[in-house]
N, C-alpha and C positions, 0 to 999 in steps of 0.2 A: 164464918169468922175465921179472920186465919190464926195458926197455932204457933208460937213464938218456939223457934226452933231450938233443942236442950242444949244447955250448958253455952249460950250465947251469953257475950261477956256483953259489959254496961256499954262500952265503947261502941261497938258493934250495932246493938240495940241506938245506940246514939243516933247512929249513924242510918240505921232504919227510920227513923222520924221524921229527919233532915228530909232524907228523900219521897218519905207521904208529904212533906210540906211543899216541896218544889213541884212535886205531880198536881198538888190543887189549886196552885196559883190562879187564882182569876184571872190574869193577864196570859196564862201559859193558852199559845195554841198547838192546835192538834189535828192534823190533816187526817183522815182515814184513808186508806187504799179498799178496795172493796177484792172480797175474795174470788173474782171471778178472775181476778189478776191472773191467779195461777195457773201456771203450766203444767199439765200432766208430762211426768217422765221418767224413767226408769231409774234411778240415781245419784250419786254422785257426779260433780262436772266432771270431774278428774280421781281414779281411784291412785292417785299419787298422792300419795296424805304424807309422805314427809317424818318430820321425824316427834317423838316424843314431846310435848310440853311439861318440864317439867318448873313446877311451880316456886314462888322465893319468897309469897308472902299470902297474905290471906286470912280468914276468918277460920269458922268452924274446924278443926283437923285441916290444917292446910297442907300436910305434906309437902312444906317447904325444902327445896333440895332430894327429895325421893327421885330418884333414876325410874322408877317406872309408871310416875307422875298419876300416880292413885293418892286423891284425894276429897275434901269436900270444902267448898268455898274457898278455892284456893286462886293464885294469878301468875300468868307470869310474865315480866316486865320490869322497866320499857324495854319492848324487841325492836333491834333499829330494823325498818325498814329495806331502807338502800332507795328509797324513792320518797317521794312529793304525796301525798293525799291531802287534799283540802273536804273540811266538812262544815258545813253551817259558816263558812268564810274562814276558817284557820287553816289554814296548811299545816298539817303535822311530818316527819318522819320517822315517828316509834309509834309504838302500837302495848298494847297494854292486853292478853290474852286471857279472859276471865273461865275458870271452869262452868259458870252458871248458864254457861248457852250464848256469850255475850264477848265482843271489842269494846273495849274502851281508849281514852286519850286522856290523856295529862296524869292518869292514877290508875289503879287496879280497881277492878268492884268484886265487893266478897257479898254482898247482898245478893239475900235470896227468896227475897220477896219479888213477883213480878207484876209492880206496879206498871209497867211500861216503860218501856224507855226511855218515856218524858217522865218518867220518876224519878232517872239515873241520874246522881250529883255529879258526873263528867259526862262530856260527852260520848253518846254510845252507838253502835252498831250491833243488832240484834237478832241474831236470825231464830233466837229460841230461849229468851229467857226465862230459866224455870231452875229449883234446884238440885241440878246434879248433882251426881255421886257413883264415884268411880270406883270406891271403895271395895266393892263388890268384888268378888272374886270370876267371876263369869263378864263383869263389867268390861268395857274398855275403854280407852283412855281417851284425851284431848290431842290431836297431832297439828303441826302446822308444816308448810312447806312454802322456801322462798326461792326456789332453783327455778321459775322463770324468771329474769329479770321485769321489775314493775308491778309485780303480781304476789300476794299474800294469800294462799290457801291455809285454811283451819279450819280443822273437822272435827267433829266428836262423835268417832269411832263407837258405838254400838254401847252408848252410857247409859250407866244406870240411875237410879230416881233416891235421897235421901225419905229413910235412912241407911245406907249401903244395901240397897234393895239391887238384885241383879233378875229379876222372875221377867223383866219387862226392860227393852232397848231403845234409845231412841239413836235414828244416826242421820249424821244432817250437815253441811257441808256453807263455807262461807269465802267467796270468792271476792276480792278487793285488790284494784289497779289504780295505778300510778295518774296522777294527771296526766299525764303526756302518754298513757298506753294508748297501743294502737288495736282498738277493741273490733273484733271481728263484727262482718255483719251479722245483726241478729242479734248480739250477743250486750253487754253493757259492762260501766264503772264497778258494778256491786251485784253479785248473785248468791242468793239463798236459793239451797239443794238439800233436798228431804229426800230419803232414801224412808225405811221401815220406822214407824213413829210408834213405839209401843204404849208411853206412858204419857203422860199430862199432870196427873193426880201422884202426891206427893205426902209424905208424913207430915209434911205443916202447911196440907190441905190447900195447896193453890192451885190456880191455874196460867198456862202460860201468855208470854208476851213477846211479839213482831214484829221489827221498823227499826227506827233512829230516834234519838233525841239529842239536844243540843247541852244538854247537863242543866240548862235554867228552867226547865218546863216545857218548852216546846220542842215540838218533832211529829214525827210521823208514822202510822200503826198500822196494822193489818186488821179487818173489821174483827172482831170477836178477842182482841185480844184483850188479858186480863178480864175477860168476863164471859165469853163461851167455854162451856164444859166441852171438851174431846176435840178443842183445835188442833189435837194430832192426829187425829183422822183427818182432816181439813187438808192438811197440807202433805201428810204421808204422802212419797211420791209424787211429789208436785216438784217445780222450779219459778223463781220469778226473777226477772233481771229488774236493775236501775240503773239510769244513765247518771250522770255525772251532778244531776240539779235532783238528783234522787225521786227524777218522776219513772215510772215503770214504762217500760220497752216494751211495747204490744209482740204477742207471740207471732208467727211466720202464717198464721192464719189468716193474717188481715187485723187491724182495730175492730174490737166488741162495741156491742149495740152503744151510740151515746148515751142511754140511761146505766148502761152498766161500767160504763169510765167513768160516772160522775162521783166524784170524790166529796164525803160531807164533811164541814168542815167546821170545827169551833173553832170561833175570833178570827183574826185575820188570815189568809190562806199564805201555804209555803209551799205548793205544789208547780213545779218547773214546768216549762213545757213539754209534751210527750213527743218523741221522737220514733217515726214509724222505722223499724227496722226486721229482718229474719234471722232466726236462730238456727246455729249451728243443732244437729243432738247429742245428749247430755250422754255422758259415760255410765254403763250400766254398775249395780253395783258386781263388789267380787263375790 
């Protein structure tokens, strides 16, 4: 059962409900990706992380406006872009930077419940939603970086787990290009990069969550998410790309067995065609 996080205000808690009720829609679909997806790799894409996120709104201890952007459930946004990204058919140009392992669009998310991504009330991009906390002293922070042109790196620099727990690091990296980038071979739209995964398990007893959802219920997950214990081992050191229809970029090995591409799927499917390409390698960590 999970634990309702302390001194969570009514609104907040509101706003926790809304999004249990959008994750159980009977009409919500939900593609799986299956964990064989993953790339072993040493790192970060890029140990160019950019600069600070510091946060302007948010839930629990938001450390809104803090220069050293140590917080808990906190966001920072809208960050304009400088580019085009289209998701589930909108084209966005700002971006919404959640500390809870999470992008979102159209609002910040301070939830730190990880229902899934198809539990999130905006649209979201999710390379680790679980609830952080940077509070920690040993903690580190949320960074982003926009100095390529078309390309958004955000990373969470060696975070710790609420409640300002720093014993245990998670660092994990989210890569997102522009419509019109000119994506290397091998490479894709969208990469999640896991470097040292320390934590999973949290003071309000969760576990975490993988993928995209489109803010009404459906989207798309990594198998075990929200319901396997020690998905940070799973992925520790791994990478996965996605193309632009959000289907996964087979690694430079070749495409894996057809029974281990085959995606299971509730209600009608949103899995884009896969695109056979090779990968550059990922930057180690520093």
């Amino acid at each position: 059962m999970i634990k309702l996080k302390m001194f969570k205000t009514t609104a907040a808690a509101a706003a926790m409900v809304a999004m249990f009720g959008a994750a159980s829609a009977a009409s919500a679909t939900e593609t799986v990706i299956p964990q064989s997806a993953l790339v072993s790799s040493s790192g970060y894409y890029t140990n160019s992380i950019g600069q600070i996120s510091v946060t302007n709104g948010g839930g629990n201890a938001n450390g809104a406006g803090d220069p050293t952007g140590r917080n808990d459930d906190g966001f920072n946004g809208p960050v304009a872009l400088g580019f085009n990204y289209t998701l589930f058919g909108t084209t966005y140009n700002s971006i919404f930077i959640n500390n809870n392992g999470n992008v979102s669009f159209g609002n910040g998310i301070s939830a730190f419940v990880p229902t899934g991504p198809t539990g999130a009330s905006q649209p979201v991009i999710s390379p680790w939603f679980d609830d952080v906390d940077t509070r920690g002293a040993l903690s580190g922070v949320v960074h982003y970086s926009l100095s390529t042109p078309g390309e958004l790196i955000v990373t969470w620099d060696n975070v710790g787990y609420f409640s300002a727990h720093d014993d245990l690091l998670d660092s994990f990296q989210l890569v997102l290009r522009a419509d019109n980038f000119a994506v290397p071979t091998g490479e894709g739209q969208i990469g999640f990069f896991y470097g040292n995964m320390g934590w999973e398990q949290t003071d309000t007893s969760q576990v975490a969550a993988i993928g995209f959802g489109d803010g009404s219920g459906n989207g798309e997950v990594l198998a075990g998410s929200s319901t396997q214990a020690n998905l940070n081992s799973v992925v520790a050191n791994h990478h996965i790309w996605f193309d632009q229809n959000l289907a996964v970029v087979p690694s430079s090995g070749g495409v894996p067995e057809p029974a281990t591409w085959a995606m299971m799927i509730v209600g009608t499917g949103l899995a884009g065609s896969m695109i056979r390409r090779r990968r550059r390698g990922a930057t180690s960590l520093a």
